[in-house]
NUMIMI-260888 format. One record per residue (C-alpha): residue number from 1; residue in three letters; x, y, z. Coordinates in nm, 4 decimals, decimal comma, padded with zeros to 6 digits. Layout:
REM NUMIMI-260888
> NUM/ALA/X/Y/Z
...
REM end
This chain:
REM NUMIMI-260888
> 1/UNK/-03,2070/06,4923/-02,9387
> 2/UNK/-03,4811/06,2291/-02,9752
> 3/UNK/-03,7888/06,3098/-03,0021
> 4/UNK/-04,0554/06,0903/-02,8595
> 5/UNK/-04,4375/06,0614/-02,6609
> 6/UNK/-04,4248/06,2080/-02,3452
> 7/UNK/-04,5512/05,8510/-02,2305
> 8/UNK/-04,4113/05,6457/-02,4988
> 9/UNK/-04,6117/05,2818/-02,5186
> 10/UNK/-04,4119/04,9872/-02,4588
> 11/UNK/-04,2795/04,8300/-02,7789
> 12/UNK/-04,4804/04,5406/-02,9009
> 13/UNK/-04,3224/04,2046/-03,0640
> 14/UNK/-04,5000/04,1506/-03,3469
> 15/UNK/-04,4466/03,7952/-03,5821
> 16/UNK/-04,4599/03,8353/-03,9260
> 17/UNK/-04,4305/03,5188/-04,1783
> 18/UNK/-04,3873/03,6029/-04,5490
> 19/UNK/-04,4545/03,3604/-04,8719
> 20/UNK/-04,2433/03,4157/-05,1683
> 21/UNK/-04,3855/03,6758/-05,4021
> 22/UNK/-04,3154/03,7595/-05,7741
> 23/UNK/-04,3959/04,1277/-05,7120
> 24/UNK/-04,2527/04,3594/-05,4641
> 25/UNK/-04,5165/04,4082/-05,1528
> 26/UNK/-04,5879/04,7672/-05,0411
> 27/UNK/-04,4533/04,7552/-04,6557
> 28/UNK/-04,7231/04,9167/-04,4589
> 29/UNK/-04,5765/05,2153/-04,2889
> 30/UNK/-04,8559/05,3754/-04,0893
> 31/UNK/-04,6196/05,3245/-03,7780
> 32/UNK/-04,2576/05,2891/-03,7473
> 33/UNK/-04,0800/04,9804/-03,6487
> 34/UNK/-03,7970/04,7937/-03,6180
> 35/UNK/-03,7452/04,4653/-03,8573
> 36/UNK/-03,5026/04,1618/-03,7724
> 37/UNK/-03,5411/03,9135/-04,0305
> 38/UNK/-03,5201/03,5288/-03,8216
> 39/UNK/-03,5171/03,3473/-04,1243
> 40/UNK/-03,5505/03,3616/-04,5296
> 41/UNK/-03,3928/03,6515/-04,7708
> 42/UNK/-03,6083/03,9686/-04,8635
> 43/UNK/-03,4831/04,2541/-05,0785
> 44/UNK/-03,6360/04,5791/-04,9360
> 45/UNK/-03,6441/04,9133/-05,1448
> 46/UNK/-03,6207/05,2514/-04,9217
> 47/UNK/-03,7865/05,5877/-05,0621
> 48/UNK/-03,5269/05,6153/-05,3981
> 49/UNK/-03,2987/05,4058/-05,2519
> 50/UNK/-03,1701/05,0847/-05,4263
> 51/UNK/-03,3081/04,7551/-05,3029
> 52/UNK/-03,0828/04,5924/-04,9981
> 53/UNK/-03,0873/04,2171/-04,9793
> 54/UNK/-03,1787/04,1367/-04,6038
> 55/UNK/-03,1045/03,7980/-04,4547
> 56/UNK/-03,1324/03,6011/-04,1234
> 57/UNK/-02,9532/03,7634/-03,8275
> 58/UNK/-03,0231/04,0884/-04,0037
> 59/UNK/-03,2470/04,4636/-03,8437
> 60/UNK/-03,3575/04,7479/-04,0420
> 61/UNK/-03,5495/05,0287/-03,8978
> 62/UNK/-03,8649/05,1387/-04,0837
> 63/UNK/-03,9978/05,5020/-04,0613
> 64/UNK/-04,3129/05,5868/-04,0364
> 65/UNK/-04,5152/05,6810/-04,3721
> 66/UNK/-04,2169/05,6413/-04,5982
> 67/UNK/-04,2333/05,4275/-04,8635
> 68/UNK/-04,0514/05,0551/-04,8972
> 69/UNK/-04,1097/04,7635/-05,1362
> 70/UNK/-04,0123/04,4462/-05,0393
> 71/UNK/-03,9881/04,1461/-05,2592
> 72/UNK/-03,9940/03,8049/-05,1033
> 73/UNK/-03,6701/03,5627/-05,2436
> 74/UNK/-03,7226/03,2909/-04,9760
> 75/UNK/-04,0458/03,1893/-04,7458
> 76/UNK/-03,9043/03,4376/-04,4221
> 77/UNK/-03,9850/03,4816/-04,0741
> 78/UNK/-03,9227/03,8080/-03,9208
> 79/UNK/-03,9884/04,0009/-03,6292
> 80/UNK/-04,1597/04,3804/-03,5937
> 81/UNK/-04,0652/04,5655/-03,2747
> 82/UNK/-04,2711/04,9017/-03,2625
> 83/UNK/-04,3675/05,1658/-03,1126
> 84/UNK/-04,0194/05,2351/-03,1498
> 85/UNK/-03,9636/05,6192/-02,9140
> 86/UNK/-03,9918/05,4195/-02,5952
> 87/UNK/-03,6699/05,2295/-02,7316
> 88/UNK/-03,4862/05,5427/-02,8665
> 89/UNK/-03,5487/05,6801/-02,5213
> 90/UNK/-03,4052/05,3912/-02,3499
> 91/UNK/-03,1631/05,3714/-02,5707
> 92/UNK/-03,0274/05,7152/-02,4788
> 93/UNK/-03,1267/05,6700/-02,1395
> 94/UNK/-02,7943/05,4096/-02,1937
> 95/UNK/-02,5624/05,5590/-02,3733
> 96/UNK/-02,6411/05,9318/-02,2906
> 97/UNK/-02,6996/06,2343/-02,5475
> 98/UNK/-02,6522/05,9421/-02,8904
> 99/UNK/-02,5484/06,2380/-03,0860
> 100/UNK/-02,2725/06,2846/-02,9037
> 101/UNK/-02,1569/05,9621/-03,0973
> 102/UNK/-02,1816/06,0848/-03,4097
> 103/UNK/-01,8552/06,2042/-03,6689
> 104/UNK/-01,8780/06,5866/-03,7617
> 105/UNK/-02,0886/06,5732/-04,0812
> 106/UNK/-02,2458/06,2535/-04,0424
> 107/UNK/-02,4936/06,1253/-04,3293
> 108/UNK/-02,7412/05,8419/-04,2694
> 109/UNK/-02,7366/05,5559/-04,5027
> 110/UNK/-02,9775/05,2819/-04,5220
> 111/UNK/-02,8838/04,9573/-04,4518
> 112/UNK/-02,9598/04,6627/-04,2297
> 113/UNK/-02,7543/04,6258/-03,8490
> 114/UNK/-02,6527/04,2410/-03,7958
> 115/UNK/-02,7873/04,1299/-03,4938
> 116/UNK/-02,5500/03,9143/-03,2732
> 117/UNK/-02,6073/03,5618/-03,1902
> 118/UNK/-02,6999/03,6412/-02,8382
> 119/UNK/-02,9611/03,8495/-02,9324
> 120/UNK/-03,0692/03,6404/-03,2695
> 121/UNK/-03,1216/03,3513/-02,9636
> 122/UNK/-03,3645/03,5999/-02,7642
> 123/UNK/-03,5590/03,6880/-03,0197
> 124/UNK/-03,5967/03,3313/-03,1791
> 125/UNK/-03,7164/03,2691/-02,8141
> 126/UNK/-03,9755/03,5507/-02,8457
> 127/UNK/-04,0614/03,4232/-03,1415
> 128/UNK/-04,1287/03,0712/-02,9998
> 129/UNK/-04,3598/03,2507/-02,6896
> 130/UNK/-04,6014/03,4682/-02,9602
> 131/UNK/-04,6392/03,1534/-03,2107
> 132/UNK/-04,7850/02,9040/-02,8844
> 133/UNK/-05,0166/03,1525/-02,7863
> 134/UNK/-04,8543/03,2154/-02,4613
> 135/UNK/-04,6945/03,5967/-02,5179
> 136/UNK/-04,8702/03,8468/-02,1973
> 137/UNK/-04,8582/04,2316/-02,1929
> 138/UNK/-04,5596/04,2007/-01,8992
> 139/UNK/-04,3575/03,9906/-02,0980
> 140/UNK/-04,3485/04,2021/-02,3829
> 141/UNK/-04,2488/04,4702/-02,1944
> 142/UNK/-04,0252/04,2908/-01,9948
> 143/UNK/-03,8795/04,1576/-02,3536
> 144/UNK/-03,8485/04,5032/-02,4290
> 145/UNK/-03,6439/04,6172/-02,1391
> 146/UNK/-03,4232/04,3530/-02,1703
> 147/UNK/-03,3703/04,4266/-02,5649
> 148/UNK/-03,2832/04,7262/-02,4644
> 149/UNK/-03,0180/04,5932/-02,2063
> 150/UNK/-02,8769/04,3835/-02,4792
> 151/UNK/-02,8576/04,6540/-02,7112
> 152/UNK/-02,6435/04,8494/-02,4662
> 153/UNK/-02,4230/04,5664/-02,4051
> 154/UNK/-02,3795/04,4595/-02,7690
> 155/UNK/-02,3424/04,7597/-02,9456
> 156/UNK/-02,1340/05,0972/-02,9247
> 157/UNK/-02,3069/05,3906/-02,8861
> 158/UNK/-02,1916/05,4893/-03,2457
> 159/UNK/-02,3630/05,1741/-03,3789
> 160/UNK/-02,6884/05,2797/-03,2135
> 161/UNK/-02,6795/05,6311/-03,2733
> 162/UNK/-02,6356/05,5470/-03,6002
> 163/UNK/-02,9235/05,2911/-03,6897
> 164/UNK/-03,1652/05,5421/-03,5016
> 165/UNK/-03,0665/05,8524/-03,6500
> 166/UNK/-03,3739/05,9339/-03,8447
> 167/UNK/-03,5843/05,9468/-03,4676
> 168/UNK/-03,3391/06,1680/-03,2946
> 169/UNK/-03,1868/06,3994/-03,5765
> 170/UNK/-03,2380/06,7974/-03,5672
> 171/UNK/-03,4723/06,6812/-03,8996
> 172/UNK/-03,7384/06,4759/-03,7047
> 173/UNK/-03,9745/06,7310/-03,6733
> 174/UNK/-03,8839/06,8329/-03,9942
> 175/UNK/-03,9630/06,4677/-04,1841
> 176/UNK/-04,2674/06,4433/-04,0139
> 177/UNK/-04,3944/06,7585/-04,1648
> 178/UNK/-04,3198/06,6418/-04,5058
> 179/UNK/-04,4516/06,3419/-04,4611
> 180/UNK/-04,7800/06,4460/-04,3539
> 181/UNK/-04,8607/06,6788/-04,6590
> 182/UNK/-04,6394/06,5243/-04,9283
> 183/UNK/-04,9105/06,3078/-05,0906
> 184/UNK/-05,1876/06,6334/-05,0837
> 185/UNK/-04,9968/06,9595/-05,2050
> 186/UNK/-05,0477/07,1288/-05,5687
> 187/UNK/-04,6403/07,1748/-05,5937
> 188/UNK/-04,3702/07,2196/-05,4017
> 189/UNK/-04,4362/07,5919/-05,3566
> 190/UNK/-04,7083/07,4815/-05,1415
> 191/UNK/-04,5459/07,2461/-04,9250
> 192/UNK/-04,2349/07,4739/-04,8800
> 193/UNK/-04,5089/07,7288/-04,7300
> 194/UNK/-04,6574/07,4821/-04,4948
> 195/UNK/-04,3314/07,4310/-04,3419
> 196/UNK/-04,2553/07,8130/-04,3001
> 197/UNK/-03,9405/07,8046/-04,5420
> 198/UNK/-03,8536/07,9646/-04,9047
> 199/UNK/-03,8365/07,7275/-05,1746
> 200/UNK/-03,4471/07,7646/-05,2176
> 201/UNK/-03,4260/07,7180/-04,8784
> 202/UNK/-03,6854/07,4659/-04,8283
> 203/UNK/-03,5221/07,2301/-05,1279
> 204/UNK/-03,1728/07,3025/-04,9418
> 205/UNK/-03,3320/07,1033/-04,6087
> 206/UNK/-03,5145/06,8582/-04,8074
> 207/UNK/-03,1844/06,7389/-04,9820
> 208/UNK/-03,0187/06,6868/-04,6393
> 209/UNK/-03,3029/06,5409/-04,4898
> 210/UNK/-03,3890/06,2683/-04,7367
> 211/UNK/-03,1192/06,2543/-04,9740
> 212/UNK/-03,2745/06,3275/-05,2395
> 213/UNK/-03,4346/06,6515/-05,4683
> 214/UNK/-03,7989/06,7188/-05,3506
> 215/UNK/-03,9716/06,6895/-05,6918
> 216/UNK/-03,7892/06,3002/-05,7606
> 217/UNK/-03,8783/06,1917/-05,3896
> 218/UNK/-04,2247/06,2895/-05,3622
> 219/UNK/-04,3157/06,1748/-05,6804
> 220/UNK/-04,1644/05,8237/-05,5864
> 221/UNK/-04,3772/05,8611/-05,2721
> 222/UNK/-04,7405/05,9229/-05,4882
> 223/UNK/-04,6608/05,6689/-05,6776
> 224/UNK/-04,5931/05,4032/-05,4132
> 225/UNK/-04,9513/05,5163/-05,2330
> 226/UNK/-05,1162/05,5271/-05,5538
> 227/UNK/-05,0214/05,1839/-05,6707
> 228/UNK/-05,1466/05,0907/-05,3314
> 229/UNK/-05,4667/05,2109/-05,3804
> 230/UNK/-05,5254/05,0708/-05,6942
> 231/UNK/-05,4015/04,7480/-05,6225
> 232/UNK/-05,5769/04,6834/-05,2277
> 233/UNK/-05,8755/04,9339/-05,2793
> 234/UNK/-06,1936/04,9003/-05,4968
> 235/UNK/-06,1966/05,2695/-05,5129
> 236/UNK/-06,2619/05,4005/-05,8994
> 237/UNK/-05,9563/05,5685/-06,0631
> 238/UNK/-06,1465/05,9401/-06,0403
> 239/UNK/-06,1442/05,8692/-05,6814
> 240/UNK/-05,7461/05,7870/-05,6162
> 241/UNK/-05,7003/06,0624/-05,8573
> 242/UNK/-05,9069/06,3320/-05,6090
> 243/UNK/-05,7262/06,1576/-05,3192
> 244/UNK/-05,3785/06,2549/-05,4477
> 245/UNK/-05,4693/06,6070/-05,5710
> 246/UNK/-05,4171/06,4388/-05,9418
> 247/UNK/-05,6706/06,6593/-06,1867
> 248/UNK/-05,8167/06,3668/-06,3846
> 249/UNK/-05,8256/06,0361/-06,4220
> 250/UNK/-05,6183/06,0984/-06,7266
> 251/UNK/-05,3567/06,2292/-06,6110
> 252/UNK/-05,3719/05,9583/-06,3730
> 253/UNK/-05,3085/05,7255/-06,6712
> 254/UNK/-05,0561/05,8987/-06,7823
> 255/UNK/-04,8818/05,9076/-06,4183
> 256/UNK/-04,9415/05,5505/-06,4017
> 257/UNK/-04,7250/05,4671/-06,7205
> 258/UNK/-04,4498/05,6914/-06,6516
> 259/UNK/-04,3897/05,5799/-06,3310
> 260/UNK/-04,4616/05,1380/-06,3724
> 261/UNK/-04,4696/05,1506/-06,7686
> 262/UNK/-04,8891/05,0535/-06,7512
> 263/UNK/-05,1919/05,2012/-06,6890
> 264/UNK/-05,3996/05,1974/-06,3960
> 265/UNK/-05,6239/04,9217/-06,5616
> 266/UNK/-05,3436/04,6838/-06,6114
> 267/UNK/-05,2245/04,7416/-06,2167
> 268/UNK/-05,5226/04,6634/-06,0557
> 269/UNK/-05,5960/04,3695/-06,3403
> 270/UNK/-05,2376/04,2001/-06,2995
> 271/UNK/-05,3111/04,2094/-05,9252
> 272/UNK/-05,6347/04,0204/-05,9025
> 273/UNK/-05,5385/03,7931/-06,1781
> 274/UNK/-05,2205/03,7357/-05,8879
> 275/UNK/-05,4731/03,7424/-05,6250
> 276/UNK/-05,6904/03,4802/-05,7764
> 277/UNK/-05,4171/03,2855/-05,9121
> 278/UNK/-05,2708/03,2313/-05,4780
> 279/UNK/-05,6404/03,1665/-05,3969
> 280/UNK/-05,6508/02,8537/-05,6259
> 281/UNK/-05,3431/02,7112/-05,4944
> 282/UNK/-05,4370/02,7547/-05,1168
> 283/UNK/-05,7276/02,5803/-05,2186
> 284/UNK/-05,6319/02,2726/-05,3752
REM end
């Protein structure tokens, strides 16, 4: 069953223009959201899964706290839709109990849901309202209630119960545990007894949750927070170290070059050299 607010806020319709970019950008996850990409081509990278290629007309849904890189192939124009529970529960408002529509043994996959032209034409028109100025609180959630509708007419309820799996599986309360302590425990011992399990047992749910052993994911995870720190933080390398229960800056280092091949340094120096580099050509 989904899982949502009790009073779920209206989903906002967010613009979101994107320059090329040599190096992947750290998507920032603090809520989750729906993506349709309106024009360009970006590559996105899920948790440990391998980079999709995303391209006009097509929706990905992004879960809150997990970690995606995207890399930027063509200047793009997309659209974020969050505060995405009050659309799951519309959505099974629609269609009824959406696990209902799911095969016996089912297994999420990420990938992106083509949108059809119908809707592609709303949401270019949304699009057009936010950019002049002229976007209101009612119309957003009147453009949300009528996503919804078109949703509902567009798509079966397999389609949908599919691209929103992660908010309404038997897991959700699950993931969000995980999530929350993932980046702070000692081991996995630790995090297995925060969420009330055995560590065979625990390891059995986390493979079936996030397709993928424990150990590999979360230390995917660290390392996409900790390159974000280094890179959009002037916080010292003792201090991201203490942040992510790492004992030194050291081992930091070490962490560092096992997981992009250079140290912590290099990061944070590539990055303003990059920074610096876009500043001069915006200015001339």
């Amino acid at each position: 069953m989904i899982q949502s607010d009790s009073n779920p806020i209206v989903p906002q319709f967010v613009v979101r223009n994107y320059d090329v970019s040599p190096v992947p950008v750290y998507v920032d996850t603090a809520v989750s959201f729906f993506f349709v990409l309106l024009d360009g081509e970006i590559s996105v990278a899920y948790d440990s899964v391998p980079a999709l290629t995303v391209r006009p007309g097509d929706s990905l849904m992004v879960m809150r706290h997990s970690c995606y890189r995207m890399t930027v192939v063509k200047p793009s124009v997309g659209l974020r839709i969050i505060h995405t529970d009050y659309f799951a529960e519309s959505c099974h408002r629609a269609f009824g109990n959406l696990a209902d529509y799911l095969p016996r043994g089912f297994e999420y996959v990420f990938r992106a849901l083509p949108c059809t032209p119908a809707i592609i034409h709303f949401l270019r028109c949304v699009h057009d309202v936010i950019t002049d100025g002229k976007a209101t609180p009612r119309m957003h959630s009147q453009w949300s209630d009528l996503f919804t509708d078109m949703v509902a007419a567009y798509y079966t309820g397999a389609q949908v119960a599919g691209f929103l799996y992660p908010l309404m599986s038997d897991d959700y309360d699950f993931r969000n545990l995980v999530i929350e302590h993932s980046l702070h425990v000692g081991d996995l011992n630790e995090l297995a007894d925060i969420c009330r399990m055995s560590l065979s047992t625990f390891k059995r749910r986390f493979k079936r949750t996030f397709h993928s052993p424990a150990h590999s994911w979360i230390a995917a995870r660290k390392a996409h927070f900790i390159y974000s720190e280094i890179i959009n933080t002037k916080k010292t390398f003792v201090e991201i170290a203490g942040q992510f229960n790492i004992s030194s800056s050291a081992y930091l280092t070490a962490f560092c070059k096992q997981h992009f091949g250079i140290t912590p340094q290099e990061i944070r120096r590539r990055s303003n050299m990059y920074v610096a580099a876009v500043g001069r050509n915006d200015s001339q």
